[in-house]
N, C-alpha and C positions, 0 to 999 in steps of 0.2 A: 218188299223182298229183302230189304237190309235186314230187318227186325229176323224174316224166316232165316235167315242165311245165319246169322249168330248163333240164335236159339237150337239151331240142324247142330251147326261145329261143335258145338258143347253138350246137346243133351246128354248123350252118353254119359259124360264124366259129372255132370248134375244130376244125373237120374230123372231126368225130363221125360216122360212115355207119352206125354198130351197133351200138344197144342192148336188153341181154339184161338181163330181168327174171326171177329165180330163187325158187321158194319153194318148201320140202315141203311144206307144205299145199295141197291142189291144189284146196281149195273156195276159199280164200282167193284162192289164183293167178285163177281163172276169176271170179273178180267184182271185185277191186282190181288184181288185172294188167291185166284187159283194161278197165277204167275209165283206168288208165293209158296203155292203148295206145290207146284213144279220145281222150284230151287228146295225146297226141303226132304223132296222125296229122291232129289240127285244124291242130297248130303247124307241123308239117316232113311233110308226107305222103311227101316225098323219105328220111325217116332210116327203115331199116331196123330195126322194132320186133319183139323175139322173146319168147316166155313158155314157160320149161322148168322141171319139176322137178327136171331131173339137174342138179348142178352141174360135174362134167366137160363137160358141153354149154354152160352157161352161160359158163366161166370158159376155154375154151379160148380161145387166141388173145388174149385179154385183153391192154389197156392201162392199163385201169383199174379198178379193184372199189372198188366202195361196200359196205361190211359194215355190215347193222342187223337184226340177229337176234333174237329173245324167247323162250331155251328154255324149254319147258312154257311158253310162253302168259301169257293175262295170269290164268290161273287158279293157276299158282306166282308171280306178283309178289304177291297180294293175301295167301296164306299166309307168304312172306317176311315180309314188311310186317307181318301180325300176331304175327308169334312174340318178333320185338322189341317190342313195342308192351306186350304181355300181359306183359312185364318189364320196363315203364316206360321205354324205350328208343326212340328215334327209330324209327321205321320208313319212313323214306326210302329209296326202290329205289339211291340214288347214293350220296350222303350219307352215307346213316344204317346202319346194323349189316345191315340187309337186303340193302343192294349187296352184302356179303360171298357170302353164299347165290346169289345174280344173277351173282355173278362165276364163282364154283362151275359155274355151268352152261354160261355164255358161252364161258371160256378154251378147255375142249376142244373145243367145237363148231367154235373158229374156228380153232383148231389144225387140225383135220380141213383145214377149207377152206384155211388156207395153204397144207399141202401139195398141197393138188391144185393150188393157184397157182402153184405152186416147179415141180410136173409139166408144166402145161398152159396156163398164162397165157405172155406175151410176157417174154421173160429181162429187160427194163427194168421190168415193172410195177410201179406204185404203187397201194400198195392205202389207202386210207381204212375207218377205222373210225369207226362213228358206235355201235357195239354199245355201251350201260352195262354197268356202272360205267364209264365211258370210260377214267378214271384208272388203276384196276386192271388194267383188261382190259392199254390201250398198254401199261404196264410189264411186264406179263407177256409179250406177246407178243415184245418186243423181246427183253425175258429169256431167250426159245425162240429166236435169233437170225433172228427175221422184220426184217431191218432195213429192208424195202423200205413195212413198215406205218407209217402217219402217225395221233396221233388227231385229231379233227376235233368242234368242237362251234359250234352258232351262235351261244351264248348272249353270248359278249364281242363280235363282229361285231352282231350284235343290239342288244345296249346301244352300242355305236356310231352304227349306224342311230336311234335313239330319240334321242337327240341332236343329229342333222343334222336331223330334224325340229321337233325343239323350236327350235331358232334359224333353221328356214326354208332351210336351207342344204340344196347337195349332196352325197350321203353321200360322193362322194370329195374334199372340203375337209375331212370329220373324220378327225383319226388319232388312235391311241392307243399309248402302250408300256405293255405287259399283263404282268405276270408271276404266275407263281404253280402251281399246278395245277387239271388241270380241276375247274370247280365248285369251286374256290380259290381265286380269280385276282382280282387287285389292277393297276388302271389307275392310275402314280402319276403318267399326265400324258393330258392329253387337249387339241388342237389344231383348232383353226379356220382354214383358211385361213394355217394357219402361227403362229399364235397362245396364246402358252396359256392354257385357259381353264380350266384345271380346279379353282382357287379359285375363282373367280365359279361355278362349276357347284355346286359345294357350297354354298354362298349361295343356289344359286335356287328359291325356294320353288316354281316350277310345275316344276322337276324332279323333286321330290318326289310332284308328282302322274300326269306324263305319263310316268314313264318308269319302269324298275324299280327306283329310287333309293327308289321308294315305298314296299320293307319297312325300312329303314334312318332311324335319327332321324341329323338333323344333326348332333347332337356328337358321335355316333360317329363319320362320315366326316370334321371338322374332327379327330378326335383322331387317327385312321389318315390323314389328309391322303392318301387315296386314293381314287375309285368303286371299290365293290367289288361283284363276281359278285354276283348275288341269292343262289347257294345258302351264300354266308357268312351268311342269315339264319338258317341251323341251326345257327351254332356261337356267333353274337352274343345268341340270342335261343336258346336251346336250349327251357328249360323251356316257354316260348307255347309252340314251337311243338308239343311232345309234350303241352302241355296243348289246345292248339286242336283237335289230331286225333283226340285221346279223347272230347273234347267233341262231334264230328263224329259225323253218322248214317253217313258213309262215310268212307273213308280214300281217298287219291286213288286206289289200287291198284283198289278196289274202286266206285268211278265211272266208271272206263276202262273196268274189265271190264263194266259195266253198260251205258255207253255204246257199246261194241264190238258185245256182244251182240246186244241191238237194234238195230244200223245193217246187221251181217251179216242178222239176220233178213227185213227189211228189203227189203235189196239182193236177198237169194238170190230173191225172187221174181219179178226184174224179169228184163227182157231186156237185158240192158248194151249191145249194140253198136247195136238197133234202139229203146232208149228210153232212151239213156245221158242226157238234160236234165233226165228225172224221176232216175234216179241220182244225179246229180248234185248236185239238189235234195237228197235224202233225205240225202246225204254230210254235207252243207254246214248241216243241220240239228245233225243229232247231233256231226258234229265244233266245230260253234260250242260246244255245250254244254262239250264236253271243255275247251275253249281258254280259254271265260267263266271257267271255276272251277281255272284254271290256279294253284296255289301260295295257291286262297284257304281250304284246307281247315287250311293248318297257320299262314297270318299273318292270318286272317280280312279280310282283303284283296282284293277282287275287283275286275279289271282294268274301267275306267269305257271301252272302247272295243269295238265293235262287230266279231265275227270274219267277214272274207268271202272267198270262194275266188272268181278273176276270172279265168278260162284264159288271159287276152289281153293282161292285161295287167302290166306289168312287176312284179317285185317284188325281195327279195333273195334268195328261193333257197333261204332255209333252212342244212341241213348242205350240202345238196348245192351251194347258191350259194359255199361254203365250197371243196370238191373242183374244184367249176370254177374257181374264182379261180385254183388251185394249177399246174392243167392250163394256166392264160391265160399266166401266168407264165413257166412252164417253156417251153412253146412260143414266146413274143414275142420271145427275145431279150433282155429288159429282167428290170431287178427291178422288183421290187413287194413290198411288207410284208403280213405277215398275220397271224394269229394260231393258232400249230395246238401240238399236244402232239406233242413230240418230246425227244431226249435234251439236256439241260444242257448240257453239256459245257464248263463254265467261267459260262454265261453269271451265273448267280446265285452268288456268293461262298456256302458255309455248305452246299451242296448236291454231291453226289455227280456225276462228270461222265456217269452213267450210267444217273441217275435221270430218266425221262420226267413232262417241264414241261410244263404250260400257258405261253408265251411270243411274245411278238412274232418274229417273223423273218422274212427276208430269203431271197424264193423265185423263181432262177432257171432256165437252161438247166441249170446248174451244180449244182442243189439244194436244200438248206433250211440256212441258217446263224442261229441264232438271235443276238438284240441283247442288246449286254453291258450288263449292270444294276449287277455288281459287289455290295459291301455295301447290302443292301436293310434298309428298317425291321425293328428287331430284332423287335418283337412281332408281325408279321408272316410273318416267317422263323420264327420258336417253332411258329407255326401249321400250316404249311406242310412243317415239317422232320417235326412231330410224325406229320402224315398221312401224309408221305412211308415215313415208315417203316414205318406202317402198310400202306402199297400196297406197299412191297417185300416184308413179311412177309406179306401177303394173296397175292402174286404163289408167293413161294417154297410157301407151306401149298397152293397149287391146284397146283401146278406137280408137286409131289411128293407129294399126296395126305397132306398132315402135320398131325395135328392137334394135336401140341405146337405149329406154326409157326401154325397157326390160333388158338389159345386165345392163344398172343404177339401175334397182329397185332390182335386182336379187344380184347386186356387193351389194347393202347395205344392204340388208337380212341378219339379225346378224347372223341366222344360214345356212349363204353361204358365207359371207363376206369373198368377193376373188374375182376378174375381171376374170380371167382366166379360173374359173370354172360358174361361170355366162356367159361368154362368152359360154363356152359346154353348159352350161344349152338353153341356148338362140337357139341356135342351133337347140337340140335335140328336144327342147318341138315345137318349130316352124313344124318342118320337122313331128314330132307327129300327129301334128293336122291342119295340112294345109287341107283337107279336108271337116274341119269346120271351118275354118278363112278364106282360101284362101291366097293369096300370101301378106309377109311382106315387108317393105319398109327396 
């Protein structure tokens, strides 16, 4: 519904006349497709709203694809999630040793779908992925030479917005230059109306409380002289948070599945198009739940602000507020900055020009040119270089089905970094998902 609700607000002024909502699951499709197409036909009853299984039906003609996929469901994140855990290990679906397993299932599915984009989309398409691991997933795809794919995530645009809030400001007087990778990423300036504020921002004790600055103590941000992504609370804070989630009656994996559960159950009984306000209600109940206990399972941290879904009225969009910006861009004539994963190419000194960044850039008629940062904080870059290599060897072990390249990308995984247990890992996640890989070398 977020995604339709965007896409409705703006067609008009993007010249959007057709959007096609795709899923294999066809009980899913017929009760969140068409709650979607009831929030798009309030917005724009003019945009032409379609709900298909096939995705050659979906993707022909295409301008634009949004990819956010969940192979096996949320019933393989919650086993991901435990097999590290049960070996004292993160079990973070992005982050943590379970993205690996996540990635595993992702890459080829979205392989499948590029090429039918490369058959049957528009020869210009740009496609956005929002599919986790995000970091893995982009570098491997580009790896398969999809260079038309972008990753996309809202989390640095988000902490932006928290910000133009916190000073009362409009979210287009805040900017930021971002580097790092997704779920990695370091703001080493942050601006006001042209101003920089990003010492005072770390000085300010109610940023600590109103915005996601809230997993992070002060003198770690004065000693990185950065805002950093919230998911650098797994690698600043490892042991909390693999102690918080053990501690935990659920793990987030297994709250979502809970909370999914019961909202499809739920739903299935309603009439969506002829009762879609009670729907809607029922949506807005159980997805607050999910939102309330966002990240407080592993920082014991529960966000102090109230989640509401408001069809009408403005918001940021989410990922997809992200894909449109890119679309606004490309179409105006003009540049405009953004923040999306795409390949380096010089921009970070110490980085590979081929390794796919989380970074600021510069998105016109003309493309995406990422902003030069040059020599960045050395302890920062250790960080960054270290995962990096781990998404290239996570990309290469999926790509070629290798589990010598898996137990290497797995052993350098700052938050696995151990042969022995990357070897179990390698093992367990293979034997998981051989079903959807087939057999490894």
């Amino acid at each position: 519904m977020f995604l339709a609700k965007s896409i409705a607000q703006k067609s008009r002024a993007l010249g959007i006349d057709e959007l096609v909502f795709q899923d294999i699951n066809e009980t899913k499709l017929n009760i969140y497709g068409k709650m979607a197409q009831q929030v798009a036909l309030r917005l724009n009853p003019e945009l032409k709203f379609v709900l298909t299984s096939d995705p050659i039906a979906a993707l022909s003609g295409a301008d634009y694809v949004i990819t956010t996929i969940r192979v096996g469901e949320d019933e393989m994140r919650v086993r991901d999630e435990r097999i590290a855990l049960d070996l004292g290990l993160l079990g973070q679906e992005t982050t943590g040793a379970a993205g690996f397993s996540f990635a595993m299932r992702s890459i080829p599915a979205l392989k499948e779908y590029c090429e039918i984009i490369k058959k049957y989309s528009n020869p210009c398409v740009k496609v956005f992925n929002f599919t986790n691991p995000a970091g893995v997933v982009s570098q491997a795809l580009r790896d398969m030479g999809y260079d038309f794919t972008f990753g996309i995530c809202d989390a640095p645009s988000g902490m932006l917005r928290s910000f133009a809030r916190l000073y009362n400001a409009s979210p287009e007087n805040i900017t930021g230059e971002c580097y790092g990778l997704n779920h990695l990423s370091y703001f080493n300036s942050i601006k006001l109306c042209g101003k920089e504020i990003l010492p005072e921002l770390i000085e300010n004790d109610e940023a600590y409380k109103k915005t996601d600055m809230r997993y992070f103590e002060k003198r770690l941000l004065r000693e990185r002289k950065c805002i950093l992504n919230e998911y650098l609370y797994y690698f600043y804070y490892r042991e909390k948070a693999v102690e918080n989630i053990l501690k935990s009656p659920k793990t987030r994996g297994e709250l979502i599945c809970e909370v999914n559960k019961n909202m499809l159950a739920e739903l299935s009984k309603r009439d969506i198009e002829n009762d879609f306000d009670a729907c809607l209600n029922i949506f807005c109940k159980w997805y607050g739940i999910r939102e309330s206990n966002y990240m407080a399972e592993e920082t014991g941290i529960k966000k102090n602000s109230a989640w509401h879904f408001d069809i009408y009225g403005e918001d940021d969009g989410g990922y997809a507020g992200v894909a449109l910006e890119y679309i606004k861009n490309a179409q105006s004539g003009t540049k405009g900055t953004m923040i999306m994963c795409i390949p380096n190419n010089g921009a970070v000194d110490g980085l590979r020009d081929d390794d796919v960044i989380e970074v600021s850039c510069d998105v016109s008629k003309d493309g995406c040119k990422a902003h030069k940062f040059g020599a960045v904080d050395e302890q920062n870059l250790e960080i960054i270089r270290r995962v990096k290599t781990y998404e290239r060897l996570a990309s290469k072990a999926i790509r070629e089905r290798s589990r010598q390249a898996a137990t290497e990308a797995l052993t350098l995984h700052p938050l696995v970094n151990s042969y022995s247990l990357a070897c179990e890992l390698t093992d367990k996640y293979i034997n998981l998902n051989q079903k959807y890989t087939g057999e490894w070398k």
